[in-house]
C-alpha positions as CSV (number, residue, x, y, z in Angstrom):
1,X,20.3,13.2,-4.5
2,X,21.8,13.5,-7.8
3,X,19.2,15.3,-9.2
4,X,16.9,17.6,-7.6
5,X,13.9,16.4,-6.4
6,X,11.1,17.8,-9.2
7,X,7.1,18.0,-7.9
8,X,4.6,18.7,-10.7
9,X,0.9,19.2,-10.3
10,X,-1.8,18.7,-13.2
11,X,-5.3,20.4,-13.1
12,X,-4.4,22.2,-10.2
13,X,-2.9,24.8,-8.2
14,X,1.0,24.4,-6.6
15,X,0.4,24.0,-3.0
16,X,3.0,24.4,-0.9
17,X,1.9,22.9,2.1
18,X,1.5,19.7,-0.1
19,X,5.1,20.5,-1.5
20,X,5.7,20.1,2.1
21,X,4.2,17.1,2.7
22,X,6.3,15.4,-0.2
23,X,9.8,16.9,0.5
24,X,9.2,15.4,4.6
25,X,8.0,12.2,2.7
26,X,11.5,11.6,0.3
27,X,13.8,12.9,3.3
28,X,12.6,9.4,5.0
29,X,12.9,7.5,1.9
30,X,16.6,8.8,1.9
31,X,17.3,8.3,5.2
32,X,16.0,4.9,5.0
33,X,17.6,4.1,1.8
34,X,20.7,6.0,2.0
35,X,21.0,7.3,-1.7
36,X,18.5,8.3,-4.0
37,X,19.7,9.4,-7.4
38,X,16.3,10.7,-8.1
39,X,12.9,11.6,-7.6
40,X,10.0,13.0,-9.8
41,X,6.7,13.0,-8.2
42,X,3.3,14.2,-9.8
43,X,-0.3,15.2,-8.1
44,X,-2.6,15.1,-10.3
45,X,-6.3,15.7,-9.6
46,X,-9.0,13.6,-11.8
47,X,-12.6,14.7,-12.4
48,X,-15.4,12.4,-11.5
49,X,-17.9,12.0,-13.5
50,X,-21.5,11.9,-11.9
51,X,-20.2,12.3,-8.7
52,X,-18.8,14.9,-5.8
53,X,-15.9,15.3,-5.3
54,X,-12.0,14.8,-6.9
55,X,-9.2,12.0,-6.8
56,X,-5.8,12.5,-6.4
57,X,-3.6,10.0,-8.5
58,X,-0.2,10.6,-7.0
59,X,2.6,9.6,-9.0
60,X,6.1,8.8,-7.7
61,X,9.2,8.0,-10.1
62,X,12.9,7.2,-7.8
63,X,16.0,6.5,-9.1
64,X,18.6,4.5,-6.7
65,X,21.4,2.7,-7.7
66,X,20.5,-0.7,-9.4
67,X,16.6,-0.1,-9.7
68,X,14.0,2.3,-10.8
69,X,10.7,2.8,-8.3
70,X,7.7,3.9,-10.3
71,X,4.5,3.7,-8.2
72,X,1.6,4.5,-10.4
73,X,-1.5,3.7,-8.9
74,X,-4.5,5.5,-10.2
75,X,-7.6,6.4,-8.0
76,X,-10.5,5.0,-9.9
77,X,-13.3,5.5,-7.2
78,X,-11.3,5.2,-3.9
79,X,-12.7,7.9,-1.5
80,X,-9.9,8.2,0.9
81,X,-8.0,9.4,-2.4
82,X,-10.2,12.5,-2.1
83,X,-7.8,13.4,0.2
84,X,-4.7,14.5,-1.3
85,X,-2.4,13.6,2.2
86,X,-3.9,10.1,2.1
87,X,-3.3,10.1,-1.5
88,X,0.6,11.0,-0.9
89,X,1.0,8.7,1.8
90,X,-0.3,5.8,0.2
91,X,1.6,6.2,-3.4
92,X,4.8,6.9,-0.9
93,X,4.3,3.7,1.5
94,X,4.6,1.9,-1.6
95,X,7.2,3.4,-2.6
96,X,9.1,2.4,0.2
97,X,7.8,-1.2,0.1
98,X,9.7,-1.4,-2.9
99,X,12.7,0.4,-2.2
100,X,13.0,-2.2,1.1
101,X,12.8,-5.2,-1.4
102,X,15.3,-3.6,-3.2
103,X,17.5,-2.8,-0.3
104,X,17.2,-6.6,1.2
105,X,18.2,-8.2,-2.1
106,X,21.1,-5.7,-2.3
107,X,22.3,-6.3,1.4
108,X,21.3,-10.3,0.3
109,X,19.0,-10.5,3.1
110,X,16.2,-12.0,1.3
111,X,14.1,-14.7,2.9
112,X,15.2,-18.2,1.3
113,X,12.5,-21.2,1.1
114,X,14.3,-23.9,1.6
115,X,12.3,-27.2,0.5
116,X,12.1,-29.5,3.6
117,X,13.8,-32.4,3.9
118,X,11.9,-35.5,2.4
119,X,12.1,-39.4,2.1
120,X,10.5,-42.4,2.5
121,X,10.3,-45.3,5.5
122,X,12.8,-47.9,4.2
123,X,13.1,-49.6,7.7
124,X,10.6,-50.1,10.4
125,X,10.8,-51.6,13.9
126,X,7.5,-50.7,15.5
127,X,7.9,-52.5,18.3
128,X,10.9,-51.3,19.5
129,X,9.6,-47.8,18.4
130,X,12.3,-46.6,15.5
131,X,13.0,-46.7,12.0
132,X,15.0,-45.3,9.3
133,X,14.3,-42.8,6.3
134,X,16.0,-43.4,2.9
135,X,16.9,-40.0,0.7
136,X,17.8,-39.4,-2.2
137,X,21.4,-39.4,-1.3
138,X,21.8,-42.7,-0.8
139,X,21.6,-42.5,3.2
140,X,19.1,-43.5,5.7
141,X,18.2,-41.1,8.7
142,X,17.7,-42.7,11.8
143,X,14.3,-41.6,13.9
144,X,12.6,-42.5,17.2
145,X,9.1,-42.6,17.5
146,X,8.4,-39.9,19.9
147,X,9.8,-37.2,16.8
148,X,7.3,-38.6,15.1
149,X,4.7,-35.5,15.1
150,X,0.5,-36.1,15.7
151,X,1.0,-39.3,17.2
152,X,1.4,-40.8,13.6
153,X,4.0,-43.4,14.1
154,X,1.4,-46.5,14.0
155,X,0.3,-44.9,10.5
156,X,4.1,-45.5,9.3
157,X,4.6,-48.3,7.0
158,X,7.5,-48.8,4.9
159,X,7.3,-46.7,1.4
160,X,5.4,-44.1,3.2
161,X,6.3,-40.8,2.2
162,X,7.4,-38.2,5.5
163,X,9.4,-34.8,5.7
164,X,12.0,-34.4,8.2
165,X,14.3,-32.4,9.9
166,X,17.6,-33.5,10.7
167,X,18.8,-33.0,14.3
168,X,22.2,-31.4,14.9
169,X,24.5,-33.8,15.5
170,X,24.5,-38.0,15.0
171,X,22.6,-40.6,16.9
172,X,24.5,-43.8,17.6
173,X,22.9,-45.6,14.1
174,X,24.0,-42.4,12.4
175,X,22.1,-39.1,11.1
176,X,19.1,-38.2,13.4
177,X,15.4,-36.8,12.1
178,X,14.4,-34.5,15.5
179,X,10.9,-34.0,13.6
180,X,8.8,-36.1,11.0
181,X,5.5,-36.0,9.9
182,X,3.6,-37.9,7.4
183,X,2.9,-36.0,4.0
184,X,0.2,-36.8,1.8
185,X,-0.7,-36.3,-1.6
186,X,0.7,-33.1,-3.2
187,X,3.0,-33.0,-0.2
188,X,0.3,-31.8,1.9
189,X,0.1,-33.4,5.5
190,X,-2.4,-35.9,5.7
191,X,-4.4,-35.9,8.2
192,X,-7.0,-38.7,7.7
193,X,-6.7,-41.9,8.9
């Protein structure tokens, strides 16, 4: 760490087994994360009104190299966060929920949604059991009716609106659909016959 790692407490007493606790908790962050360039962390106890007892709002601030990781969750009337430990543990998991965000978008591992492939029945043979699929493109996608998924292909008419997914490799009349299926309105699959 660049900077020493700094651990304050408010309204109450330095406690080293809880200094403890912390310094075990940012060792895994680093080892996790690699480098941290800092790390501020607070305890601070808040006073209930009406009630027994205290919460612990716990208070993380890290540093690493492209991003900033401030977790700032306060207690409001949580009674596991009457235990400082629980208190550390959760302000710290979400610590390191960030810091793996952060570390999958840096390492460009980030989950990508492609939108599925989409067109609609330009060609339809159903008795010989196939048909083709214009896109946008320009092209038509071949597809046999046993890709078709729920047993839809008897619903298929021409202009009806499907999602696909290509097949690797060609089919004799050209690109192949291994999977289609019948989308409703909103894109949503429709079901009802």
């Amino acid at each position: 760490m660049d900077t020493p790692l700094q651990i304050s407490f408010r309204n109450m007493d330095r406690s080293p087994a809880v200094e403890l606790r912390i310094r075990e908790r940012v060792e895994k962050l680093e080892k996790y994360c690699g480098h941290l360039t800092s790390c501020q962390v607070t305890v601070d106890v808040t006073e209930r009104r009406h009630q027994k007892g205290q919460l612990f709002h716990v208070r993380v601030d890290i540093g690493v190299p492209g991003k900033h990781v401030v977790v700032n969750r306060h207690p409001k009337d949580n009674h596991a966060l009457e235990d400082v430990y629980v208190a550390i543990r959760d302000a710290f998991d979400a610590a390191r929920r960030q810091l793996e965000d952060h570390v999958r978008k840096t390492r460009g591992k980030i989950k990508s949604h492609d939108v599925p492939l989409h067109g609609t029945v330009a060609r339809l043979f159903s008795n010989e059991g196939y048909g083709f699929i214009a896109v946008s493109d320009g092209n038509e996608i071949y597809f046999h009716e046993n890709c078709v998924l729920h047993e839809d292909f008897g619903r298929l008419e021409v202009g009806t609106d499907v999602r696909f997914v290509l097949a690797e490799g060609d089919s004799a009349e050209g690109p192949l659909a291994s999977t289609v299926y019948l989308i409703g309105k909103h894109h949503l699959v429709d079901r009802n016959p």
